[in-house]
N, C-alpha and C positions, 0 to 999 in steps of 0.2 A: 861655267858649270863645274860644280867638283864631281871628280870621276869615279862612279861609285866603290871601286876598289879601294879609293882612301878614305869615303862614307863610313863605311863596314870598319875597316882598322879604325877608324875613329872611337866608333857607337863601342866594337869591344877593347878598348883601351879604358874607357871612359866608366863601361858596365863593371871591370874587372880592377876598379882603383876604389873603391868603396863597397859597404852596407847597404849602400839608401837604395830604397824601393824604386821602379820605374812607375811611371803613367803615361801610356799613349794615349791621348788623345781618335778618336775614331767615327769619324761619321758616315763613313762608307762611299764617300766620295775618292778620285781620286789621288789628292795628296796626301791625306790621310792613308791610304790603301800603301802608296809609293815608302812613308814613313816607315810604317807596320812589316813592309815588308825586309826592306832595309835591316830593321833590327831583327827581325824574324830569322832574316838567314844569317847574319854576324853573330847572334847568339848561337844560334845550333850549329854554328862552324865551331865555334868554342870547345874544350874537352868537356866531358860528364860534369868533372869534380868542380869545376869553375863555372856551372851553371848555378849559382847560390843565391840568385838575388830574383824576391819576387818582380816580376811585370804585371800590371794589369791594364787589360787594354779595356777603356772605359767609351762608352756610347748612351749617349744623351736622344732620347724618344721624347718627342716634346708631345705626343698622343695627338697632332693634327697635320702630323707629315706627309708628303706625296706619298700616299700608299705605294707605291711602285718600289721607290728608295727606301721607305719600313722594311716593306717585303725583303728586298736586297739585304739588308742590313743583319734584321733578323737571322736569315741566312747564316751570314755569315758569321755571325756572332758565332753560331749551333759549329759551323766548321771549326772553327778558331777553339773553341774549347775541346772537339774532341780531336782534333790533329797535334795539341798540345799535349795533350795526352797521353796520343801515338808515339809521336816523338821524342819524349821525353825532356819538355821544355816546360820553364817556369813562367808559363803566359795563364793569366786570367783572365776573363772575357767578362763584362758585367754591362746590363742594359740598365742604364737609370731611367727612373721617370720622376717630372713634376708631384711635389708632394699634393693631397688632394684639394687643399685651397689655390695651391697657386696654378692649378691644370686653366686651359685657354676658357672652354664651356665655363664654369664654375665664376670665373669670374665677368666674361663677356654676358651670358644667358641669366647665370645665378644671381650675381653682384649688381649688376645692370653697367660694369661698365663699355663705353660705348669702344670701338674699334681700332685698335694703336695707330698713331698719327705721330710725326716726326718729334713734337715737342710732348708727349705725351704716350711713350712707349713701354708699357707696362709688361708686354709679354716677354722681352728679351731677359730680363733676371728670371722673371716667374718658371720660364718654358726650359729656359736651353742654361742659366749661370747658375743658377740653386742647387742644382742637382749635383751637378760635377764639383761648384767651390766645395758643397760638404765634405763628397764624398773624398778630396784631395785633401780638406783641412784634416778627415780625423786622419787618413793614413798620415800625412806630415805630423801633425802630433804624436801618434801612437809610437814612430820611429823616429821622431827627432827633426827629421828633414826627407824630403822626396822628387826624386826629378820628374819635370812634365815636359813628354815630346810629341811636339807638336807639327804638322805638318804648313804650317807657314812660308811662303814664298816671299821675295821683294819684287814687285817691279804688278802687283795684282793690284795694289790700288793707293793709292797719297794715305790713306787712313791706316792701311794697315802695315807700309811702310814705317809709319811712324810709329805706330806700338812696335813693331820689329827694333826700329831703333834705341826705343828706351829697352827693350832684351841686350842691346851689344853692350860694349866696355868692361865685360864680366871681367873680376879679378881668379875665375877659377877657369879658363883658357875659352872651352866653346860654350859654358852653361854661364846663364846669368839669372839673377834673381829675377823670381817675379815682382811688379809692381805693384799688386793687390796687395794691401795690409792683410788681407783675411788669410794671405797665401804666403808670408814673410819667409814662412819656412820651406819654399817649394823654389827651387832651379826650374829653368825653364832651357831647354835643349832645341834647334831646331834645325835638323838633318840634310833638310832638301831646303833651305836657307835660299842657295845661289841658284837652282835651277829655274825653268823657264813650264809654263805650263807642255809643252812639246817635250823637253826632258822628259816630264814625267810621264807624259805618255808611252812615251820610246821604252823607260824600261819596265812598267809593269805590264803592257801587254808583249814581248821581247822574252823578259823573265818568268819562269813560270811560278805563279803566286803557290807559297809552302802553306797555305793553310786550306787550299783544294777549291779555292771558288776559281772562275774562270773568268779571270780580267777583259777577254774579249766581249765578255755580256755589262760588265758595266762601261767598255768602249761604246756598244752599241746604244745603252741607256744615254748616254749623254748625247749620242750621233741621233737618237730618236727624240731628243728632248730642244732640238734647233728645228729652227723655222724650213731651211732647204732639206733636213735630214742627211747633212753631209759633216762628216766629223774627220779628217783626213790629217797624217802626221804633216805637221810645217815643214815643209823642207826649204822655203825661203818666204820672203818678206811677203811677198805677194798670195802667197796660200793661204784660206780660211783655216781657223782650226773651230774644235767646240770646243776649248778650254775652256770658253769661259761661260758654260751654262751652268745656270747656276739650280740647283734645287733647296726646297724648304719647306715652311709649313704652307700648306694651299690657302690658309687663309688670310696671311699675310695680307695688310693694307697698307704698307710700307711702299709698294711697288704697284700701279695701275691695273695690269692685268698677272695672271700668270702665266707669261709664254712658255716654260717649258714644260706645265700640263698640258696645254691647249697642244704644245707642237707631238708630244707623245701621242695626244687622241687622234692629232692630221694624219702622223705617218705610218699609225699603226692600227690596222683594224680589229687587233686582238687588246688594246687599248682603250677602247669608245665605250666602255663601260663605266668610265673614271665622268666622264658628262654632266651626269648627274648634280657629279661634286664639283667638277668648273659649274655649271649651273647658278647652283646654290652659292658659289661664292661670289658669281658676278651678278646675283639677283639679291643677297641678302647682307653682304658685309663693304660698306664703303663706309667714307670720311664725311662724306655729304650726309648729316644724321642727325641734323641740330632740331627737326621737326617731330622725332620720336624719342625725346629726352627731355627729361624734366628739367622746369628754367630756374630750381632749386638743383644746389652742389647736393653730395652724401650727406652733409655733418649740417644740411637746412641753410648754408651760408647764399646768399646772392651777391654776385660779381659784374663789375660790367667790361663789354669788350673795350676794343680798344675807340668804341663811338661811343655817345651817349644813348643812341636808342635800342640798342641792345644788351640782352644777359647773355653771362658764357651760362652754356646748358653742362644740365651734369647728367648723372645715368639715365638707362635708356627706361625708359616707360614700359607699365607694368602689360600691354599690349603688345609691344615691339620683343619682349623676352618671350611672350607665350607664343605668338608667332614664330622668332627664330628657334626656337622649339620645336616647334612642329614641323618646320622646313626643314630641319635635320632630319630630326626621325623618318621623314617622307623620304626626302636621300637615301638614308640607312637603308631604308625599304627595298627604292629601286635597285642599288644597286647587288642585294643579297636577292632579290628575284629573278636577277639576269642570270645569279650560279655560275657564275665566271671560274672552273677548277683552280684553284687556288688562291682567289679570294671572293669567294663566297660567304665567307662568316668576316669580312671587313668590320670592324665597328667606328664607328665614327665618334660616340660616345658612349660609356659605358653607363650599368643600371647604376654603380657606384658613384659616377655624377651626376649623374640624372636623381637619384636621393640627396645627392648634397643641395644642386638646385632648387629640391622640394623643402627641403629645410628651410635652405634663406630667405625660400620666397614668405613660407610660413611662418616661421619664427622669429627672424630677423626683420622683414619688413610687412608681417602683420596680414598678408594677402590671404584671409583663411578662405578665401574662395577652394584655393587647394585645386590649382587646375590640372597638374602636373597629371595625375590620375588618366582625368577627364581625356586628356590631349595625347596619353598614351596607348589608350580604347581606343580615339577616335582613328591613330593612324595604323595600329598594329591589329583591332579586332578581339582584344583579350584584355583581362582584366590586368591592372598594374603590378610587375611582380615586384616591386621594392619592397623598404622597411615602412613598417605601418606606425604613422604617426599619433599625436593624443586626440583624439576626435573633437572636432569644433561641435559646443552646441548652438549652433548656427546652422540649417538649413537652406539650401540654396533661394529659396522660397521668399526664407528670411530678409537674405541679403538682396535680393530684387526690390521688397519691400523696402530697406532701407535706399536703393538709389532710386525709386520713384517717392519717395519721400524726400529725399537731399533736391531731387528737383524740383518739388512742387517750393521747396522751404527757399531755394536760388539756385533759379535755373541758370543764370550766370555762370557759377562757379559749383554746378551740380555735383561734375564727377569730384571735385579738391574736398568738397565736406561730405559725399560719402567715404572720400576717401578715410579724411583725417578720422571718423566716425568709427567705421570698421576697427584701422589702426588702433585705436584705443579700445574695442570690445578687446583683440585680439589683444592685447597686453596684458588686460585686467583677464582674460580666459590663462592664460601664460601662469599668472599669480597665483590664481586658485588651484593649479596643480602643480608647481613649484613648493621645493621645500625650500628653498632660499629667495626669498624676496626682500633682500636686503636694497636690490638695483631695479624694485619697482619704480620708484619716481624718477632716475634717469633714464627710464626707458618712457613714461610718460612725455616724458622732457621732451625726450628725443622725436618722440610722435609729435607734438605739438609744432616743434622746431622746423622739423622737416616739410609742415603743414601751415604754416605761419601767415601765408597769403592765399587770396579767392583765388588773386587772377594775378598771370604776370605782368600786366602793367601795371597793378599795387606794388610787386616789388620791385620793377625797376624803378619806378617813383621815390621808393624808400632808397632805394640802391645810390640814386644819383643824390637823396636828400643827404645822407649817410658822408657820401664823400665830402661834399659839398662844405657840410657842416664843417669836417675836419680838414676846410683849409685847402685842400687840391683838388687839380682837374680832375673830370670825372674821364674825361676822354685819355689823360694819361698814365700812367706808374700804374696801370693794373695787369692783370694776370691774363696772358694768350686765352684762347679760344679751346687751343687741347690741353692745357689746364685742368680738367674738368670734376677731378673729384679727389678723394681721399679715401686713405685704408680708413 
């Protein structure tokens, strides 16, 4: 472990040899906390006049985080800027969020894609790299170059070990370039490098944190967030710690359950409000999902797995979005009913995605059913306050009429040609209020494409004719399973 009195001379050696801007890194966990502080006191030991170089300590809200750690975070953010302030230090606090397409709803509910899965992990740029790569790329632009410090350990996992490794053999002593092209111009710093998760235990609850939150509440947080509810400093090999709890977004399907919500709700009775939301993630978001997704990709393609009598499925059916819809909002519900003082106005999603939603379902894939309304009365009791869309002249009446009509015409394949049916009114409604109808017919295209077969054994039929023709197994050289769709 380096000893933090050489940490400290390090960071203002380091701070006080250049220009270039800082970025901490900050999620509100604690090595991140351990980092932040680190530099926090090395800077304000510094004189007035050699305080010159911005920091901004940057925090990435991926909008489906353990509420518990938002809360904290928030928090602390609100301290950090005004003790900055107090004290006369050049820290900025800045809360990023996902831009409004790449937010987790918007794509999982809106888009229909189904649930991140190992080979097919679309929320980790969308949620947590987007926000931050930008906001590092324009400050490294605007100044030339920008250090990022990071709270990184070795010895926390073989993978990130190894990014740690490609950080060493700096030519400018402890900072090394980062790896990302997008980030050429950003050093990469990392303070608490050698210590051990128990180091950093030992000095942020030891030391008192300079920006006023009380490091003993997010000891407790992690010690509430383990199965025994015992979180105790290592003093030798044999002692548990809770280093290693880990938190994130609750809906994560990367990991089977989430134990450190469920051990929050075990050990805490002022906690059991969060339920709800374990509820809803252990009843509506898994991997096993290939029966509520269309056995067409986005872009209409059909693929087969790795057998012949199967498609890979791609987004989730236009039922399984109105659903997890509605299962949200019923969450949102419970849990703003219970009036928990200080989260009682939780949102779990905002009316601003919930309009983005309504759009794609509308516009983009043609659903002028327009249930979004519908499904917002039915759980809250009030009429829908978003933006009001161009009104379909279609009556719901109407649209009954066309899928007792699609049935009596093949009942086989009733709902795919009321489907494809609809889809195409709704394109040609699209046009007649458009000033631009240049991208009618590839949206026709698109309708048609997407809609191309009755039934899925017509496409895998085609699927397997397709390969076939061109010479290879159909059983081999194709695309995994989490594969499943396209921007």
């Amino acid at each position: 472990m380096t000893p933090v009195t050489d940490i400290i001379k390090e960071i203002q050696e380091i701070y006080v040899s250049d220009t270039i801007p800082w970025i901490i890194g900050y999620s509100g966990g604690k090595d991140s906390t351990a980092s932040l502080q680190l530099v926090w006191n090395a800077i304000a030991a510094l004189p007035a006049e050699k305080r010159t170089k911005a920091i901004h300590v940057i925090s990435t809200d991926t909008l489906v985080e353990n509420p518990i750690i938002a809360a904290w975070v928030a928090h602390s953010l609100d301290c950090i800027r005004s003790s900055a302030i107090s004290q006369g230090l050049p820290i900025q606090a800045h809360r990023l969020t996902p831009a409004l397409e790449h937010r987790f709803w918007v794509n999982l509910i809106g888009k229909g894609y189904p649930a991140p899965r190992n080979r097919f992990r679309w929320c980790t740029d969308r949620l947590k790299i987007s926000a931050s790569t930008k906001f590092i790329q324009d400050l490294s632009e605007l100044h030339k170059e920008a250090i990022l410090v990071l709270g990184q350990r070795r010895g926390e996992s073989q993978a990130r070990d190894k990014v740690m490794n490609e950080y060493s053999g700096s030519t400018r002593g402890r900072l090394s370039r980062n790896k990302d092209p997008k980030l050429s111009r950003v050093w990469v710093y990392l303070p608490v490098e050698t210590w051990t998760s128990d180091d950093v235990w030992e000095y942020i609850v030891t030391e008192p944190n300079p920006w006023g939150v009380n490091n003993q509440e997010l000891f407790d947080i992690y010690r509430g967030a383990t199965a025994d509810s015992e979180c105790p400093i290592v003093v030798d090999t044999s002692t548990p710690s809770c280093g290693d709890s880990r938190f994130g977004c609750y809906v994560c399907t990367m990991v089977t359950q989430d134990k450190s919500m469920q051990a929050m709700i075990q050990n805490d009775d002022q906690k059991t409000w969060m339920q709800p939301i374990l509820d809803f993630r252990n009843r509506n978001l898994s991997i096993k999902d290939r029966d509520v997704r269309d056995f067409q990709r986005m872009n209409g393609q059909v693929k087969i797995m790795n057998t012949k009598d199967e498609l890979i499925h791609g987004p989730y059916l236009q039922e399984q979005r109105a659903k997890l819809l509605e299962e949200l909002l019923l969450t949102q519900r419970a849990i703003r009913a219970a009036k928990v003082p200080g989260h009682d106005r939780v949102e779990l999603i905002s009316i601003e995605e919930i309009d983005e939603i309504r759009r794609l379902w509308v516009e983009d894939k043609g659903e002028i059913e327009d249930l979004v309304p519908e499904i917002y009365e039915r759980v809250f009791g009030q009429a829908y306050p978003g933006k009001k869309l161009e009104p379909v002249p279609l009556e719901s009446s109407d649209l009954q009429m066309l899928k007792d009509l699609s049935a009596e015409l093949d009942p086989e394949a009733a709902n795919r040609l009321y489907r494809l049916t609809r889809s195409l009114l709704a394109v040609q409604f699209q046009s007649m209020h458009s000033q631009k109808r240049s991208k009618h017919l590839d949206r026709l295209e698109a309708v048609l494409t997407s809609n191309a077969f009755r039934t899925e054994e017509e496409a895998l039929e085609f699927a397997i004719a397709t390969k076939e023709s061109n010479g290879e197994d159909a059983g081999n050289n194709s695309v995994s399973d989490e594969l499943v769709t396209d921007e």
